[in-house]
N, C-alpha and C positions, 0 to 999 in steps of 0.2 A: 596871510601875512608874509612879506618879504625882509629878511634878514641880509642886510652887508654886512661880509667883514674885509675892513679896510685896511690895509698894513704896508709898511716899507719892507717893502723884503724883495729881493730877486727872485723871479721866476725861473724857479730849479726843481726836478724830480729830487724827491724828499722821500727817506726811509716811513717816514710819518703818511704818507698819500693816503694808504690804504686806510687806514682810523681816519682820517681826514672823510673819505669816501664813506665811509660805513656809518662816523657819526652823522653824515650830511642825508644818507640815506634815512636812519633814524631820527630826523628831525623833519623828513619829508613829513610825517604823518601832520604834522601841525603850521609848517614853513618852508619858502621856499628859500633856498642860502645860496648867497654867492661870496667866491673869494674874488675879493679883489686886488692883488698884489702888487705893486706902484716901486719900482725904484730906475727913473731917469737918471740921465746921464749926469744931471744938475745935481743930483742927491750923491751919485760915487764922487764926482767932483769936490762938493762940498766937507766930504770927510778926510779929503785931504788937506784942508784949511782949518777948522776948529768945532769943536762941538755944540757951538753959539750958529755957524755959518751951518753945521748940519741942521740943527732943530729950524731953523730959517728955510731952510728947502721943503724941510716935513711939510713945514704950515703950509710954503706953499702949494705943493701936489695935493693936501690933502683939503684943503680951505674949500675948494667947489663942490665936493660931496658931504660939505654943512648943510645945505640946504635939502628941505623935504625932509619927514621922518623925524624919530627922535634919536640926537647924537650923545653915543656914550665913547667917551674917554678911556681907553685903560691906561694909567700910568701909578706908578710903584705908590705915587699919596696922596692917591684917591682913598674912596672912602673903603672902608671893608666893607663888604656883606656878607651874608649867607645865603646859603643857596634857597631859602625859604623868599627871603628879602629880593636876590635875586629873580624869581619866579615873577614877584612881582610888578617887575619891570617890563617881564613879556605878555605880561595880561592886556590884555586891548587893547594894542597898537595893533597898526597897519602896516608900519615901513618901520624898520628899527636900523639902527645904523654903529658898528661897531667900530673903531679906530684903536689900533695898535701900532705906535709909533716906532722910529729907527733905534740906532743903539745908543742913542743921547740922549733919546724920549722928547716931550713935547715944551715949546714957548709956553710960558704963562702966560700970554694972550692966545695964544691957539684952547688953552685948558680952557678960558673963559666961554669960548663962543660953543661948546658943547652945553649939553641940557643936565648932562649929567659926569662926573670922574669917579672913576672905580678904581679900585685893586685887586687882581687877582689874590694878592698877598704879600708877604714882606721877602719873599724869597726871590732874588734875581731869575727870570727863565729867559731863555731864547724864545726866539718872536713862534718860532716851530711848536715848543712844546707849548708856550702862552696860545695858542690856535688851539691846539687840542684839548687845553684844559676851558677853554671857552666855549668851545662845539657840544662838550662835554655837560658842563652847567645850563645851557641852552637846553639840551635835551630831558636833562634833570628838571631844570623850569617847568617845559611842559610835562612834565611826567607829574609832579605835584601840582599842575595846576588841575589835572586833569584825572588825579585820583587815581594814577598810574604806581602800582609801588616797586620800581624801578627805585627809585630815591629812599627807599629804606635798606 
């Protein structure tokens, strides 16, 4: 199975790397993960104009890594899960494709052409610690799928 995870965010040494690394290693057992990190010059541009003109750049950097795989959305009202619920999302698939959007979050047409919108939860997080509470549930997933009690 191959896992993206797609985000606006600049490419920066992060205090987070190493959890980043460790949970990537711990999901080696089941997945392979890649980060994808995306923020052109069209994206810093656009947050100097309006929060309409940022989400407008998201879609677009992000729109060509719709295709293949199944696409999950995280943005603040999506749905909740749980991590049981979540599990079951990484159950038999092949390519799975994660999108964590800028600091305006996503068009409601960009939410639409995913397969699915989630929430981490009602609590605002940075895209930093949203990555590691993702990495985190990913590894949880397989750990209940796979009768790991890691998740207890």
């Amino acid at each position: 199975m191959k896992i993206d995870l797609l985000s606006i965010a600049k490419k920066e040494r992060s205090t987070y790397d190493p959890l980043y690394k460790e949970l990537e290693k711990m999901i080696s057992r089941f997945a392979k993960v890649e980060d994808i990190e995306l923020f052109p010059k069209d994206v810093a541009k656009s947050h100097t104009i309006s929060p309409e003109a940022s989400k407008a750049s998201y879609s677009k950097v992000l729109e060509p890594y719709l295709s293949g795989g199944y696409n999950i959305i995280l943005h603040p009202e999506g749905k909740l899960v749980d991590s049981f619920e979540f599990s079951k999302l990484l159950n038999d698939r092949m390519s799975l494709k994660f999108f964590i959007g800028g600091a305006y979050g996503f068009e409601e047409n960009f939410l639409k052409k995913g397969d699915l919108v989630i929430s981490l939860g009602k609590l605002t997080m940075s895209h930093k610690i949203a990555k590691v509470v993702l990495l985190e549930q990913i590894y949880r997933g397989f750990s209940i799928l796979s009768n790991h009690p890691y998740h207890k």
